[in-house]
N, CA, C and O atoms as a Tripos MOL2 file, in Angstrom:
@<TRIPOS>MOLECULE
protein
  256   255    64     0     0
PROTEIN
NO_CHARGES

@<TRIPOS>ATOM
      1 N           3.3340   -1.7410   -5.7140 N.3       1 UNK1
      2 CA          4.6280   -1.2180   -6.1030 C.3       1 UNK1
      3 C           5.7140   -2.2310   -5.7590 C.2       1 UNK1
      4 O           5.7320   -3.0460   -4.8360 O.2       1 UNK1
      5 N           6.6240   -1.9910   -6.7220 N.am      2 UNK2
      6 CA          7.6960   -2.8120   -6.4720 C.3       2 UNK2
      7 C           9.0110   -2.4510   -5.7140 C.2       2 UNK2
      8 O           9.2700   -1.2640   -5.5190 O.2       2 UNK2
      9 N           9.9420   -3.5440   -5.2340 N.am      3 UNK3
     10 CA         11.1080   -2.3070   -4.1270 C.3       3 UNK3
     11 C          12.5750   -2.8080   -5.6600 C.2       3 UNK3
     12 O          12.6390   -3.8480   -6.3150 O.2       3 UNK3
     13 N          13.1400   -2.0420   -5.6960 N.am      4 UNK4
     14 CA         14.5050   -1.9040   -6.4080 C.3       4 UNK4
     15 C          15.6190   -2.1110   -6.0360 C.2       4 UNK4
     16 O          16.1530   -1.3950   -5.1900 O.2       4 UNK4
     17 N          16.1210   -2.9830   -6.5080 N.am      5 UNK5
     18 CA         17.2350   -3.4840   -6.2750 C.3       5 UNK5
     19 C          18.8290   -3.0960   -7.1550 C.2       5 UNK5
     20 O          18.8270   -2.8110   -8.3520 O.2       5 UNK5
     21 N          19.9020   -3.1440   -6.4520 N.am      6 UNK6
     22 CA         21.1080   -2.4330   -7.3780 C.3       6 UNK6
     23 C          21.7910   -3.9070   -7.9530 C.2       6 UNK6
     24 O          21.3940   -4.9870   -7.5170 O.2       6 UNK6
     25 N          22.6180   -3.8250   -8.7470 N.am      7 UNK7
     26 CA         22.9370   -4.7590   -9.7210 C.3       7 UNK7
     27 C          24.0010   -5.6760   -8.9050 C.2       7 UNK7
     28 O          24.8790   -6.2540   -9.5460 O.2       7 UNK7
     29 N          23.9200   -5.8260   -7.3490 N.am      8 UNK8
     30 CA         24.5840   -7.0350   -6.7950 C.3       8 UNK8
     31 C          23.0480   -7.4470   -6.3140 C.2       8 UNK8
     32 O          23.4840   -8.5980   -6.2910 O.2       8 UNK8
     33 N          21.9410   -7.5640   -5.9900 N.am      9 UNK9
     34 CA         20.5770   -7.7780   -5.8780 C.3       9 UNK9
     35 C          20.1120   -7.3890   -4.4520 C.2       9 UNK9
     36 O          19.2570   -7.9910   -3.8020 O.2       9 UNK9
     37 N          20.9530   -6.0540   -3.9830 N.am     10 UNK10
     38 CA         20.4760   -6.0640   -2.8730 C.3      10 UNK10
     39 C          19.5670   -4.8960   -2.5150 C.2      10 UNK10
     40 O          19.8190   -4.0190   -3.3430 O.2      10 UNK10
     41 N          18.6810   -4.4940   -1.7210 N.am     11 UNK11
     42 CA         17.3840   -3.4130   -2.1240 C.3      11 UNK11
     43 C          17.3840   -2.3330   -1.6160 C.2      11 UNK11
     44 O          17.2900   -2.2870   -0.3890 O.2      11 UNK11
     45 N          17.4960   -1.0030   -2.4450 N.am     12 UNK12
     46 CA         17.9120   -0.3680   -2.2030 C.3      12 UNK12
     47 C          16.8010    0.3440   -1.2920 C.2      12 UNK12
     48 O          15.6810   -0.0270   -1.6440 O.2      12 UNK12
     49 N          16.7740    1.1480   -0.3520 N.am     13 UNK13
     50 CA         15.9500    1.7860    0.7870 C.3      13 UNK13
     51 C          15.4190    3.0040    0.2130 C.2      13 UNK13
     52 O          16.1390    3.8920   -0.2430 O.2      13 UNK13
     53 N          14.1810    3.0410    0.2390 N.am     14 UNK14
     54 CA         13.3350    4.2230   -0.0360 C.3      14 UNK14
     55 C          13.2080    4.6200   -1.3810 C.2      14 UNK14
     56 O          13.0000    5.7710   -1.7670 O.2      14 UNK14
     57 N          13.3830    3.3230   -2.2760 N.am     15 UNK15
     58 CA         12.9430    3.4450   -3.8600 C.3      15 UNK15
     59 C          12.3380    2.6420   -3.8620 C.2      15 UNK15
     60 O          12.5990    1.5140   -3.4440 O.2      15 UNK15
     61 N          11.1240    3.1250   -4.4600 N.am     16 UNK16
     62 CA         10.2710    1.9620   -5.0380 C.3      16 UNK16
     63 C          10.2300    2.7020   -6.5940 C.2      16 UNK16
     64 O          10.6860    3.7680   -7.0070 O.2      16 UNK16
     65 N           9.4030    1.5250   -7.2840 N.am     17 UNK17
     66 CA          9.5460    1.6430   -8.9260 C.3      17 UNK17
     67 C           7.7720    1.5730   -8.6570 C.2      17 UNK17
     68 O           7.1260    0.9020   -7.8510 O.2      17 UNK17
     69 N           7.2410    2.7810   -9.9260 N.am     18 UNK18
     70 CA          5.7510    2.8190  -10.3690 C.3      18 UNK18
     71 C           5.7410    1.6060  -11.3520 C.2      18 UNK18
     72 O           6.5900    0.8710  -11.8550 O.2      18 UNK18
     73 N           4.0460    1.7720  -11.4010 N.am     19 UNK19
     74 CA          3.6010    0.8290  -11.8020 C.3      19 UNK19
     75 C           3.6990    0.9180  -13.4920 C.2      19 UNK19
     76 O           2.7470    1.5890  -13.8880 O.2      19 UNK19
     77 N           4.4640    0.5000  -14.5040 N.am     20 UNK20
     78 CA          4.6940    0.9330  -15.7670 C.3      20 UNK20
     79 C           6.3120    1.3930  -16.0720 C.2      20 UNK20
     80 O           7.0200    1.5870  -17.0610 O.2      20 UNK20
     81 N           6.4100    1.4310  -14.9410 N.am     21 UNK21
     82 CA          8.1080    2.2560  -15.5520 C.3      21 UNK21
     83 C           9.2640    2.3650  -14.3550 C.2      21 UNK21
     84 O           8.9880    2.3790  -13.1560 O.2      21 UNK21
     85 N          10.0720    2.4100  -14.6860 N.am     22 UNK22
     86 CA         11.3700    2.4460  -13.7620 C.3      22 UNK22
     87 C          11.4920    4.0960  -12.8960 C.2      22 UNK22
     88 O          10.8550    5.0210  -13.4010 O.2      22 UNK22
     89 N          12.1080    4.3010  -11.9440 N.am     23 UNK23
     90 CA         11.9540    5.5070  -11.2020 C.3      23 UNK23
     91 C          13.5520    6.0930  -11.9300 C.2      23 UNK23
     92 O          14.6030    5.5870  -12.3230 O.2      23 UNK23
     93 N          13.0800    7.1440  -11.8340 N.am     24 UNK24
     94 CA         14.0520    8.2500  -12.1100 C.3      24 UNK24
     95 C          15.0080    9.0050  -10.9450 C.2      24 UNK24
     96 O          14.8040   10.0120  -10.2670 O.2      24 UNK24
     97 N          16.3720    7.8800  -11.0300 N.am     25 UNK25
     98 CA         17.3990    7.9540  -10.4660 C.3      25 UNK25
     99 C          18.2150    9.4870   -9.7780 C.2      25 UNK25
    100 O          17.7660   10.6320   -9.7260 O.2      25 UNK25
    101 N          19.3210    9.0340   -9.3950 N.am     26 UNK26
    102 CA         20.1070   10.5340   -9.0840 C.3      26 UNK26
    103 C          20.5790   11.2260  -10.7560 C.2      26 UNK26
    104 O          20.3870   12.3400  -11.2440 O.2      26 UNK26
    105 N          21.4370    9.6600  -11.4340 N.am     27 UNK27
    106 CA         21.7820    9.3440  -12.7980 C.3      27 UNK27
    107 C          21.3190   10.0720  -13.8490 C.2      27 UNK27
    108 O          21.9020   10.6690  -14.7530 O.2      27 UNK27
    109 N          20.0270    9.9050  -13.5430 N.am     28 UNK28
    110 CA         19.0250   10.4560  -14.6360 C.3      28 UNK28
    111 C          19.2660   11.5400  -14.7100 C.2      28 UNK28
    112 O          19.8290   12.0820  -15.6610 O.2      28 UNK28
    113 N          18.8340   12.1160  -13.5890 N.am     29 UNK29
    114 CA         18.6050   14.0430  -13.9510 C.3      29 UNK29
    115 C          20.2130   14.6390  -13.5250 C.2      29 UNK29
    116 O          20.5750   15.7980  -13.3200 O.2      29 UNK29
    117 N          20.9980   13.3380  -13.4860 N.am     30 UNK30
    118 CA         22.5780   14.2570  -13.5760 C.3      30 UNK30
    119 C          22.9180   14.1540  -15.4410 C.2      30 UNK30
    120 O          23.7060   14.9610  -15.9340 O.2      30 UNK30
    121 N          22.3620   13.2950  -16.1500 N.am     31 UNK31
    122 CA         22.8640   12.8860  -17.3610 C.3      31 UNK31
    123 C          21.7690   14.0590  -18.1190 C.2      31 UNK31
    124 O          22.2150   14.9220  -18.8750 O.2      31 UNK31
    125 N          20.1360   13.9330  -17.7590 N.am     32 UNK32
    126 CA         19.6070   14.7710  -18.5070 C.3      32 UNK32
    127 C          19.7100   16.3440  -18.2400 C.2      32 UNK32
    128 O          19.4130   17.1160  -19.1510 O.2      32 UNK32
    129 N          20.0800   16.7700  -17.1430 N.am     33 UNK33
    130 CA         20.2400   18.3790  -17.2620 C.3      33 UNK33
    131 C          21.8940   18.5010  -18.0380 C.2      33 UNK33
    132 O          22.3630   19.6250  -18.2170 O.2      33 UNK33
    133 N          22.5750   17.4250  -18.3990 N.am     34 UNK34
    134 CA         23.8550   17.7520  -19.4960 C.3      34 UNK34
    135 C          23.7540   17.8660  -20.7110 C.2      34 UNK34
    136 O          24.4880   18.6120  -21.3600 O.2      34 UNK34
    137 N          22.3230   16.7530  -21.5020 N.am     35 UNK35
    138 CA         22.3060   16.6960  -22.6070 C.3      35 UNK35
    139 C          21.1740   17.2790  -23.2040 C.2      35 UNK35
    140 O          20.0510   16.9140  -22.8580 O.2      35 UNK35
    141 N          21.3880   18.3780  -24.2950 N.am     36 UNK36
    142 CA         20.1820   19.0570  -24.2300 C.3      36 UNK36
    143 C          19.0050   17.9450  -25.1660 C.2      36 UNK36
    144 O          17.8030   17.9960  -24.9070 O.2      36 UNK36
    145 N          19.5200   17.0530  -26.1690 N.am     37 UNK37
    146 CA         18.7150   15.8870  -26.6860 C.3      37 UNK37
    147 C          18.3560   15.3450  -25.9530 C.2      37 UNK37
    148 O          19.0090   15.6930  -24.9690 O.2      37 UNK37
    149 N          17.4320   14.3630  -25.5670 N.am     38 UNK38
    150 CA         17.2470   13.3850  -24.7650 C.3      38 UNK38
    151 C          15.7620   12.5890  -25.1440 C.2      38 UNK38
    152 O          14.7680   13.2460  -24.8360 O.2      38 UNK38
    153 N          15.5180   11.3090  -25.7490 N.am     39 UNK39
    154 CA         17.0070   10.4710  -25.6630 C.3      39 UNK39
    155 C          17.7720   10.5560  -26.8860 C.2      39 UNK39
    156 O          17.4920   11.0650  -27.9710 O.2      39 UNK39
    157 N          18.6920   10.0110  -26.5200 N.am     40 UNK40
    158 CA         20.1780   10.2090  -27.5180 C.3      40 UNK40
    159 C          20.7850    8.9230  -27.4890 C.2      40 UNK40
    160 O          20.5580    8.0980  -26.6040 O.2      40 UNK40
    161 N          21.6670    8.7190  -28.5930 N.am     41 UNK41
    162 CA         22.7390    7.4170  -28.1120 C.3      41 UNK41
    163 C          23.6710    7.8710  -27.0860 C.2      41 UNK41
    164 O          24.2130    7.0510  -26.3450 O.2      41 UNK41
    165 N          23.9420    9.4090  -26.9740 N.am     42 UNK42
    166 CA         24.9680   10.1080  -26.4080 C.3      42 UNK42
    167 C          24.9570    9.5380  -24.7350 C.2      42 UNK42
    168 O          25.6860    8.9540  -23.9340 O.2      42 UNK42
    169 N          23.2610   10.2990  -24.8670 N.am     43 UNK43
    170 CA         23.0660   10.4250  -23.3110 C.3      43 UNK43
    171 C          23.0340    8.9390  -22.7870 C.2      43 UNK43
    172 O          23.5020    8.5820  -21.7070 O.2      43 UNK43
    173 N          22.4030    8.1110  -23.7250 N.am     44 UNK44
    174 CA         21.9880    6.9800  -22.6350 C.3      44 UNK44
    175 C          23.2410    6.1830  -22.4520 C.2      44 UNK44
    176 O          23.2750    5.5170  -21.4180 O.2      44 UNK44
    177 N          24.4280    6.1060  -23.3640 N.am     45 UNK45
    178 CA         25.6360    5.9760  -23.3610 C.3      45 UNK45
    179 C          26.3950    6.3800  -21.8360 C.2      45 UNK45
    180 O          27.1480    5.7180  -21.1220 O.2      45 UNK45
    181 N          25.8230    7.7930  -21.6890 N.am     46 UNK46
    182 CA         26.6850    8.4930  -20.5000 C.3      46 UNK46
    183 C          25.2880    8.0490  -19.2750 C.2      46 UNK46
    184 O          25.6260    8.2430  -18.1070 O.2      46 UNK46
    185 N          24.0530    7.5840  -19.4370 N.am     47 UNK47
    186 CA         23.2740    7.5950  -18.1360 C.3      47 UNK47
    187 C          23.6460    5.6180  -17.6140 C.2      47 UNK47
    188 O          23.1970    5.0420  -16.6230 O.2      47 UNK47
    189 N          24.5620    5.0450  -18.6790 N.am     48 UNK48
    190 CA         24.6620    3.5770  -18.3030 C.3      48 UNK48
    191 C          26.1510    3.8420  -17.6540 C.2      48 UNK48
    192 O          26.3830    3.1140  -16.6900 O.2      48 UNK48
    193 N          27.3050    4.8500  -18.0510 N.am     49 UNK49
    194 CA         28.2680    5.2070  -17.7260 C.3      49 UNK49
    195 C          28.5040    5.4710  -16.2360 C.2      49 UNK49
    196 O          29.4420    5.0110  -15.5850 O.2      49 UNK49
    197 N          27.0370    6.6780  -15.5490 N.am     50 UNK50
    198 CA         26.8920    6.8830  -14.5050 C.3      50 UNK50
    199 C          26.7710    6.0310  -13.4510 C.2      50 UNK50
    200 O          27.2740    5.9970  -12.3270 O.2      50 UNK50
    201 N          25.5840    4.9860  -14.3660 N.am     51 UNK51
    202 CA         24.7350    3.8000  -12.9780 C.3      51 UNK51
    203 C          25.9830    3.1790  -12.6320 C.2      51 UNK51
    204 O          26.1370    2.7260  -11.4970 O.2      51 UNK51
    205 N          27.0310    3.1030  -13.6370 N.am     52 UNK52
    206 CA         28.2410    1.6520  -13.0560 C.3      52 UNK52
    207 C          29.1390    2.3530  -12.3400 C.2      52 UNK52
    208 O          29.6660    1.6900  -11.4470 O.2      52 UNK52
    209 N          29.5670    3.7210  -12.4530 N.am     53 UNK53
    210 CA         30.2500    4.4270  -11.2080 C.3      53 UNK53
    211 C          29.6040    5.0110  -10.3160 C.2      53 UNK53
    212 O          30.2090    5.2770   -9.2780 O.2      53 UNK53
    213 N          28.3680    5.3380  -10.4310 N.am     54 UNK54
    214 CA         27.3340    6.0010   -9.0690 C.3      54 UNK54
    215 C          27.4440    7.1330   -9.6860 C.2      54 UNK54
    216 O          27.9510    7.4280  -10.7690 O.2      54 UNK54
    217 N          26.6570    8.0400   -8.4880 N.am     55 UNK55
    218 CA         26.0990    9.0850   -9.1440 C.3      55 UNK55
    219 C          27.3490   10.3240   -8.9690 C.2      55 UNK55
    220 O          27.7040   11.2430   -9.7060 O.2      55 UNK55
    221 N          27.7690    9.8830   -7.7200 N.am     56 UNK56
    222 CA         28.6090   10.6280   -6.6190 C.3      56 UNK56
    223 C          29.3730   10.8740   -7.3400 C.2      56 UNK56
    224 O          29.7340   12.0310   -7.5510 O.2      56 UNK56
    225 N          29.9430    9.6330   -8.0540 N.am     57 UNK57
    226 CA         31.6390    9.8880   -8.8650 C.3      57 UNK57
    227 C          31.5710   10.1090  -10.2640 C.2      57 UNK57
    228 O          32.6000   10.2830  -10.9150 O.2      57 UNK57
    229 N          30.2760   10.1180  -10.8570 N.am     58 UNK58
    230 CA         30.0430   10.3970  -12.3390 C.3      58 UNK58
    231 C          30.4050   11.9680  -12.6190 C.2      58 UNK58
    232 O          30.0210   12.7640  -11.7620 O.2      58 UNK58
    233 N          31.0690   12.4440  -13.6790 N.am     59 UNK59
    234 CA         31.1980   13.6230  -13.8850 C.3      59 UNK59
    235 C          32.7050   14.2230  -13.3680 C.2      59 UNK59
    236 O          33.3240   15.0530  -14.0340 O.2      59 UNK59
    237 N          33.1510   13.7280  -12.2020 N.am     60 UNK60
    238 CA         34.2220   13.8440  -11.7510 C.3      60 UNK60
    239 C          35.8140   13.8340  -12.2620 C.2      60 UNK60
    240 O          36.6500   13.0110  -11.8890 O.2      60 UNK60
    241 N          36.0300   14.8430  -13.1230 N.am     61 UNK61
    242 CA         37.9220   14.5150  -13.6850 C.3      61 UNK61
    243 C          38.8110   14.4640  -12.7810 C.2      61 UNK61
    244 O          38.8080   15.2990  -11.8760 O.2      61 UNK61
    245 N          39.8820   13.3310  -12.8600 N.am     62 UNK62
    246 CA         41.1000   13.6650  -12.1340 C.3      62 UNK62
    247 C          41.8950   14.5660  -12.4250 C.2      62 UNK62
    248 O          42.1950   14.8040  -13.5950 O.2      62 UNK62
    249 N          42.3690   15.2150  -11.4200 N.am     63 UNK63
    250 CA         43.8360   16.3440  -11.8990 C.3      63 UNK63
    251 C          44.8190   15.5680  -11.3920 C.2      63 UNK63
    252 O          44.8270   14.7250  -10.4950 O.2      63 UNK63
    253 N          45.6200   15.9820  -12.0960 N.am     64 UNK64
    254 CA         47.3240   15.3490  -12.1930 C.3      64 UNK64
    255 C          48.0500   16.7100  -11.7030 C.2      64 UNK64
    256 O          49.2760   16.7570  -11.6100 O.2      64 UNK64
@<TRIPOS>BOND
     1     1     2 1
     2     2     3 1
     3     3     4 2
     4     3     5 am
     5     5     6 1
     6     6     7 1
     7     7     8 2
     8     7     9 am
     9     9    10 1
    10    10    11 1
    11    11    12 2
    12    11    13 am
    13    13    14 1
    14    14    15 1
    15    15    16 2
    16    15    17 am
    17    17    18 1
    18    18    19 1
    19    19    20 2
    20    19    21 am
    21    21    22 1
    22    22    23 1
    23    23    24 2
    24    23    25 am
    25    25    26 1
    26    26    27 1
    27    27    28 2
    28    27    29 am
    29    29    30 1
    30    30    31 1
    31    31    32 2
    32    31    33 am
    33    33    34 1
    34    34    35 1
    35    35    36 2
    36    35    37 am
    37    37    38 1
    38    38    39 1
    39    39    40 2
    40    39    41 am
    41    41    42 1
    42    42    43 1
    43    43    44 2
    44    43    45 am
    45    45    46 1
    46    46    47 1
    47    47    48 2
    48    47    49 am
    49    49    50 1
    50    50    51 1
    51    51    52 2
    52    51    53 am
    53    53    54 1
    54    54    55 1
    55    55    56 2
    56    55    57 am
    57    57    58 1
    58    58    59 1
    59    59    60 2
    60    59    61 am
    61    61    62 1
    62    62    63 1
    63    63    64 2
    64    63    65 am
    65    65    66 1
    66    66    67 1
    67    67    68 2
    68    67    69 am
    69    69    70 1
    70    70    71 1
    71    71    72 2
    72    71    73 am
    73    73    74 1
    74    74    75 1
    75    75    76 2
    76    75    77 am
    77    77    78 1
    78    78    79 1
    79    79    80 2
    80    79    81 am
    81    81    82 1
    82    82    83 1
    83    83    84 2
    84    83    85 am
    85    85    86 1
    86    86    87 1
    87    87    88 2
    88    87    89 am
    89    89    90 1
    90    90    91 1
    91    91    92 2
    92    91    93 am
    93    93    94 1
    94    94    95 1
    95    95    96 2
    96    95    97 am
    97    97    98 1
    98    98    99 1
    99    99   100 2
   100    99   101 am
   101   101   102 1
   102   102   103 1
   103   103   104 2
   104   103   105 am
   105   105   106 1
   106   106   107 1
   107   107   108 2
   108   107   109 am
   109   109   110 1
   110   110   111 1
   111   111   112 2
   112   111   113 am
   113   113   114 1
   114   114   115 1
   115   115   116 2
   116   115   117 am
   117   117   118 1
   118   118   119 1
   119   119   120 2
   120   119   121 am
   121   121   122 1
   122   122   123 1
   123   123   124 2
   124   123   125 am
   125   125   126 1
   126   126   127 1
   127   127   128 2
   128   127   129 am
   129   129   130 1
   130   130   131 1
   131   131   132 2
   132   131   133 am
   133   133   134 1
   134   134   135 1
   135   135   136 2
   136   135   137 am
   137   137   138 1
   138   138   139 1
   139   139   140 2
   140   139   141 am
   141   141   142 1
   142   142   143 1
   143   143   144 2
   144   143   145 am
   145   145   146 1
   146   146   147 1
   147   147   148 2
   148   147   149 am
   149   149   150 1
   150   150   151 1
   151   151   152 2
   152   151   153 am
   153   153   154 1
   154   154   155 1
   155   155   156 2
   156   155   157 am
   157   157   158 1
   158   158   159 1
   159   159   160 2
   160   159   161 am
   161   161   162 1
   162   162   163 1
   163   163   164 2
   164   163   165 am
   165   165   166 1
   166   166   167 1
   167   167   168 2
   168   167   169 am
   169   169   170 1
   170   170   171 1
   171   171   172 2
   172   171   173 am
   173   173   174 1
   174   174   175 1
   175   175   176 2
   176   175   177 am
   177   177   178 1
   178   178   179 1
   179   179   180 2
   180   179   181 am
   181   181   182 1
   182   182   183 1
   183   183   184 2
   184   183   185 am
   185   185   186 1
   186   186   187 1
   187   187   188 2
   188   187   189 am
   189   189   190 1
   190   190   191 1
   191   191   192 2
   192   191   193 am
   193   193   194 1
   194   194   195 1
   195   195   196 2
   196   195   197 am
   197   197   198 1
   198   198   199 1
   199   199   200 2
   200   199   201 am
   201   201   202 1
   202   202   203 1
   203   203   204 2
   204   203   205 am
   205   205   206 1
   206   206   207 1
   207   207   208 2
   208   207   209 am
   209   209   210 1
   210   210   211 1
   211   211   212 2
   212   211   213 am
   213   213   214 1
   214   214   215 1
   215   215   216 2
   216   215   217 am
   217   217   218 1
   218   218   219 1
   219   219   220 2
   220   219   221 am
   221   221   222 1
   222   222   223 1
   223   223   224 2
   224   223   225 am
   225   225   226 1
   226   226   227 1
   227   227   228 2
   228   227   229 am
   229   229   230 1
   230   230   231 1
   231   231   232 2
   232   231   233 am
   233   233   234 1
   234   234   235 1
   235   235   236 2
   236   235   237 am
   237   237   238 1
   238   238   239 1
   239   239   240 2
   240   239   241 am
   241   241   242 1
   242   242   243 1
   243   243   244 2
   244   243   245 am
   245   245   246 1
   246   246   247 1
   247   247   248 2
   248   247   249 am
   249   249   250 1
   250   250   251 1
   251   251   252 2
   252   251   253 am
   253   253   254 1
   254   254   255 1
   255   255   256 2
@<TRIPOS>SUBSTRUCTURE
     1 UNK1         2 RESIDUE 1 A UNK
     2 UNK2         6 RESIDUE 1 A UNK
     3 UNK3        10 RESIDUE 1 A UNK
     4 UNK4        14 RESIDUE 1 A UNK
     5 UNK5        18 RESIDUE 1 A UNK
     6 UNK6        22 RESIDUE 1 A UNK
     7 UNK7        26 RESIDUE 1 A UNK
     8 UNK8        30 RESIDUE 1 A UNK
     9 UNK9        34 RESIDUE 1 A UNK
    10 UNK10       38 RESIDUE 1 A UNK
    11 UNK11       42 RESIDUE 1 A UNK
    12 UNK12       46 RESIDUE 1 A UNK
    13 UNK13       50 RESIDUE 1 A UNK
    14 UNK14       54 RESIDUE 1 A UNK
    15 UNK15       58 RESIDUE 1 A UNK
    16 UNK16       62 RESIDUE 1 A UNK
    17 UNK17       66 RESIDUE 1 A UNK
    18 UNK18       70 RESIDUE 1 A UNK
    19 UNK19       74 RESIDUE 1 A UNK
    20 UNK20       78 RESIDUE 1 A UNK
    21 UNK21       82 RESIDUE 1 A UNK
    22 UNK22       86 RESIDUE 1 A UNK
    23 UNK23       90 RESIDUE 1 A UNK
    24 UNK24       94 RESIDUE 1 A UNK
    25 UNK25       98 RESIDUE 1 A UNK
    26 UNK26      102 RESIDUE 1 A UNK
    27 UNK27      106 RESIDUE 1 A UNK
    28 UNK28      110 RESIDUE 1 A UNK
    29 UNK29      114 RESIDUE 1 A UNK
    30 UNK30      118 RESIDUE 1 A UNK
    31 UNK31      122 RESIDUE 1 A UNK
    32 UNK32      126 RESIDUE 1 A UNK
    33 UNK33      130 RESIDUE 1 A UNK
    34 UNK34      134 RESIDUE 1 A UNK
    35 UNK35      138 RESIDUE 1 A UNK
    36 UNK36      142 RESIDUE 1 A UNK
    37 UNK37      146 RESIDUE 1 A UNK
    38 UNK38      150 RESIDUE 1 A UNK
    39 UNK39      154 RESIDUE 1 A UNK
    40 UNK40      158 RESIDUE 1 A UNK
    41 UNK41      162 RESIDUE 1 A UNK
    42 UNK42      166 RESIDUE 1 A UNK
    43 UNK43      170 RESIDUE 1 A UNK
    44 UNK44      174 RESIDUE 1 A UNK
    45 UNK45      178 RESIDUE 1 A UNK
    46 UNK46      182 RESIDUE 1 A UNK
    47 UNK47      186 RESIDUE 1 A UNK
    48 UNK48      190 RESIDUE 1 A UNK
    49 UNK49      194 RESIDUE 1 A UNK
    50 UNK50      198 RESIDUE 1 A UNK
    51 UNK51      202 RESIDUE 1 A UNK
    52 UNK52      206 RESIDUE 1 A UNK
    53 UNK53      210 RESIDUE 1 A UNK
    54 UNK54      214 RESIDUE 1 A UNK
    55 UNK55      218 RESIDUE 1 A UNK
    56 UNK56      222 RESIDUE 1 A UNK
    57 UNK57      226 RESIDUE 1 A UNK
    58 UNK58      230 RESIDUE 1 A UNK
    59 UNK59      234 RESIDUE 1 A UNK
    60 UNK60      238 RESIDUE 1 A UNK
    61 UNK61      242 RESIDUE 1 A UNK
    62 UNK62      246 RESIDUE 1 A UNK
    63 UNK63      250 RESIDUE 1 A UNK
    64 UNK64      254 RESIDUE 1 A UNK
C-alpha cells in the first residue's frame, strides 16, 4: 500500500490508498450523499471544489 499525500506533498497520517484506486475521502461522501447522480460533471465539479477548500469549509455559506 501506498501513503497519500495532500497537494503541498506532505503525507497525510492514517491514509493509505488500495491497491487499484484512490481512497475515498471526507470530500467524497460529503459531495456524494448531495448528488443523487454520481458521476456527474456536476458532482465531480463540486468533489474538486471541496478537495481545494477542505472538507470542513466545503458547503459552508456566509451570512451578511
Amino acid at each position: 500500500m501506498n501513503a497519500v499525500y495532500n497537494n503541498k506533498g506532505v503525507r497525510v497520517p492514517g491514509m493509505m490508498m488500495k491497491e487499484g484506486g484512490a481512497t475515498k475521502d471526507a470530500c467524497y461522501h460529503k459531495v456524494k450523499g448531495r448528488y443523487d447522480v454520481w458521476p456527474s460533471a456536476y458532482a465531480s465539479g463540486a468533489l474538486a471544489k471541496c478537495r481545494k477548500v477542505g472538507a470542513a469549509n466545503w458547503g459552508n455559506k456566509k451570512k451578511k
